[in-house]
BAVO-467838 format. One line per field, with one value per atom (N, C-alpha, C): y, z, x. Coordinates in pm, whole numbers, plus 50000, padded with zeros to 5 digits. Example, Ala and Ser with C-alpha at 12.3 -4.5 7.8 and 13.67 -1.06 7.14 Angstrom:
# BAVO-467838
Y	c(49431 49550 49670 49775 49894 50003)
Z	c(50780 50780 50780 50708 50714 50787)
X	c(51319 51230 51320 51285 51367 51290)
This chain:
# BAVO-467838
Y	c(48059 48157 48194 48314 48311 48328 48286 48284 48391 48517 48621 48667 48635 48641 48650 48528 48510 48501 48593 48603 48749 48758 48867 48916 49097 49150 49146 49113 49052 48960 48847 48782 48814 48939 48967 49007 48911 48924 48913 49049 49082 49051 49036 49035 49161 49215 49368 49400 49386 49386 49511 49585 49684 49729 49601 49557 49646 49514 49542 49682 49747 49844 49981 49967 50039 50044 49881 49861 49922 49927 49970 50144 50139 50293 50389 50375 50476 50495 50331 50333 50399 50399 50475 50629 50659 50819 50878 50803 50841 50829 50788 50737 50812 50843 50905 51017 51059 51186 51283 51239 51306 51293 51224 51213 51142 51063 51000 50858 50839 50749 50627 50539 50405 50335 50372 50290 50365 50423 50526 50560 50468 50483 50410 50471 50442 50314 50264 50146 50060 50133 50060 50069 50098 50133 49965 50018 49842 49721 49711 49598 49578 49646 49580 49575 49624 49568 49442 49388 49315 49200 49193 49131 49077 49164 49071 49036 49069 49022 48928 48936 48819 48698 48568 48427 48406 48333 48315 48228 48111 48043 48136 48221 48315 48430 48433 48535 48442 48344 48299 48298 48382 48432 48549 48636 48776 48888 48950 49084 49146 49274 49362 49438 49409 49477 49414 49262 49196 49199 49223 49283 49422 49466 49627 49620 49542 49542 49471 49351 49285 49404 49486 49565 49695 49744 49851 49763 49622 49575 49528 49494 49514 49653 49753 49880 49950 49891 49904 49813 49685 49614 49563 49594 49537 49669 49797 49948 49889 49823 49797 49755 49658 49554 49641 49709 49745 49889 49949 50055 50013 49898 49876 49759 49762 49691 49830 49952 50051 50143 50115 50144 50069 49925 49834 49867 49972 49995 50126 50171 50284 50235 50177 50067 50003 49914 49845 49922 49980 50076 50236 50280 50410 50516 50411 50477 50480 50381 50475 50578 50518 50660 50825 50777 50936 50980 50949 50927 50988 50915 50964 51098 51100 51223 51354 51444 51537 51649 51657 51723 51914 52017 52123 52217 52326 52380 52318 52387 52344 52219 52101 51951 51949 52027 51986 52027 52110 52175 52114 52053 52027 51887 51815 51632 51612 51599 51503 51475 51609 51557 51531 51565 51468 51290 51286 51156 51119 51137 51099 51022 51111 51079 50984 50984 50917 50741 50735 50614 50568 50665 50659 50603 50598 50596 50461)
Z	c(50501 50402 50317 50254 50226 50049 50015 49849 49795 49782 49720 49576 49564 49403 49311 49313 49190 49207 49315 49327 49289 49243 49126 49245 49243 49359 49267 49128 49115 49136 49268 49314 49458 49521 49649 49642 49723 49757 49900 49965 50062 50092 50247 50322 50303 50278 50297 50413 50557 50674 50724 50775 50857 50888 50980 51002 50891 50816 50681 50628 50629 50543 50646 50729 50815 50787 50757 50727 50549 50478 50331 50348 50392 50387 50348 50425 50444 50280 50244 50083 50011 50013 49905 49939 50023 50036 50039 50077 50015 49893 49818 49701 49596 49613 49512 49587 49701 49768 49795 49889 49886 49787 49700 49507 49553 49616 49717 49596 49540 49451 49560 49499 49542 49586 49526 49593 49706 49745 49827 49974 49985 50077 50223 50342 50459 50525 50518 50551 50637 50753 50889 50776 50731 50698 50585 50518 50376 50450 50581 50633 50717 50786 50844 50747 50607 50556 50504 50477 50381 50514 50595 50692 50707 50711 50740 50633 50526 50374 50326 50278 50204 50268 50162 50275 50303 50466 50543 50498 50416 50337 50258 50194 50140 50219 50332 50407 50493 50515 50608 50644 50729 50797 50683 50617 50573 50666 50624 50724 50663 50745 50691 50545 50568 50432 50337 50346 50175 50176 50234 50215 50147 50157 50137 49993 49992 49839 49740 49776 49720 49655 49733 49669 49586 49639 49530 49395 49387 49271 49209 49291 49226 49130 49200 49172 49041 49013 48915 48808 48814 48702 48686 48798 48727 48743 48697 48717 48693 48637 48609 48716 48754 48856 48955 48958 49148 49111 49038 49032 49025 48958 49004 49119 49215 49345 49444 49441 49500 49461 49368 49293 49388 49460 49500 49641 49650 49815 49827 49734 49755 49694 49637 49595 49731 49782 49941 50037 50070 50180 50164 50082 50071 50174 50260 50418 50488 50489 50611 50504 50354 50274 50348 50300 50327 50473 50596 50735 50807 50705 50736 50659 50530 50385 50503 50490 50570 50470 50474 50381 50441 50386 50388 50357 50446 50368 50374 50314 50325 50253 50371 50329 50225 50181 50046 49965 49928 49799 49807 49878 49935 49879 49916 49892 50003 50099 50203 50211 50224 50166 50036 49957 49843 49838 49875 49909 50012 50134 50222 50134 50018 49949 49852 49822 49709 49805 49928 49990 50023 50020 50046 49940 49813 49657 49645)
X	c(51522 51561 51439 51440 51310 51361 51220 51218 51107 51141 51078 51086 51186 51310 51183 51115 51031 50890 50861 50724 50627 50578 50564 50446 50441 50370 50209 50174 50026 50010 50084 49998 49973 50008 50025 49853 49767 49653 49567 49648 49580 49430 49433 49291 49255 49173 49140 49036 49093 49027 49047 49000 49046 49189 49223 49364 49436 49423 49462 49499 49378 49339 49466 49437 49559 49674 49735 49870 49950 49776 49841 49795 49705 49721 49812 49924 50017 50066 50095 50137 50047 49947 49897 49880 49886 49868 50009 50117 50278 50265 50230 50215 50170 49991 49883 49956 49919 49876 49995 50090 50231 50303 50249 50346 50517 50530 50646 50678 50804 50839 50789 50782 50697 50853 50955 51090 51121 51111 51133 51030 50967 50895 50966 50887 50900 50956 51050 51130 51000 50993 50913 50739 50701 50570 50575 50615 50661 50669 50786 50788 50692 50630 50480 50424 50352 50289 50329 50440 50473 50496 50545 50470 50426 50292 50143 50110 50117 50076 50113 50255 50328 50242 50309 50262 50385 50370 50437 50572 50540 50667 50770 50701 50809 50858 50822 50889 50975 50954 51072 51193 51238 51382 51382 51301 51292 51332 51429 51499 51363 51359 51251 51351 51476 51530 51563 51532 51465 51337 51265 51097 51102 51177 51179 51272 51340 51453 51282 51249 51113 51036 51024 50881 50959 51113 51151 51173 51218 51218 51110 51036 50894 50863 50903 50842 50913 51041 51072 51084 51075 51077 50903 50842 50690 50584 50636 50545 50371 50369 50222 50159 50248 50190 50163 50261 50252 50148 50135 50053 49937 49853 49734 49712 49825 49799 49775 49856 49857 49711 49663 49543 49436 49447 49352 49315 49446 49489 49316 49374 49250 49096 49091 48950 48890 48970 48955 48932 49035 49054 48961 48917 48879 48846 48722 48747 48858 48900 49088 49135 49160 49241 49185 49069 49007 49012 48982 49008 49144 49235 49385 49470 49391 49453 49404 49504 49477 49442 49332 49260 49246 49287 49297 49168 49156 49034 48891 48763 48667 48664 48614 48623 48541 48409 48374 48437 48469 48533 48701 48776 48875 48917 48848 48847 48773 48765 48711 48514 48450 48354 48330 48385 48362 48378 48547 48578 48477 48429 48312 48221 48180 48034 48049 48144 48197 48149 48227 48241 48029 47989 47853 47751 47795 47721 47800)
């Protein structure tokens, strides 16, 4: 059974590997980019991340839909928390963010070469 109840998502401290950086992606660009409520996100997208993230003792015998109840209650009773974890997503990850944001228009003036350069400095 798993014990998530009282584990607060500032201590959720991802590897930030590639891997990784794939699996949070999606959250933050639903997130910053499609302006997508943070409870409200992608069922299948949350439970692979949360997944591979959580530690393994507290996920044990976890449906992907107490992983997914975990992080909307996260998202509303700890707004802080989870906004500068979703904040870390794009700190870590910056290359996949930018890679995957489907950026419109001329990529400099647009975001993408900017974001590019940004990752370069």
């Amino acid at each position: 059974m798993s014990n998530l109840s009282n584990y607060p998502i500032s201590s959720l401290q991802p590897a930030w590997t590639p891997d990784g950086c794939v699996l949070a992606t999606p959250i933050y660009i639903d997130i910053e980019v499609n302006h997508q409520n943070g409870s409200d996100l992608s069922f299948s997208t949350l439970s692979n991340f949360l997944s591979a993230f959580l530690p393994a003792p507290l996920i044990n015998g976890a449906s992907p839909g107490v992983l997914c109840d975990w992080w909307a209650n996260s998202w509303v009773t700890n707004a802080n928390d989870t906004g500068n974890f979703v904040n870390a997503i794009n700190a870590n990850c910056s290359s996949q963010v930018c890679d995957a944001v489907d950026w419109p228009g001329d990529p400099d003036i647009a975001g993408i070469g900017v974001c590019n350069q940004r990752r370069r400095s």
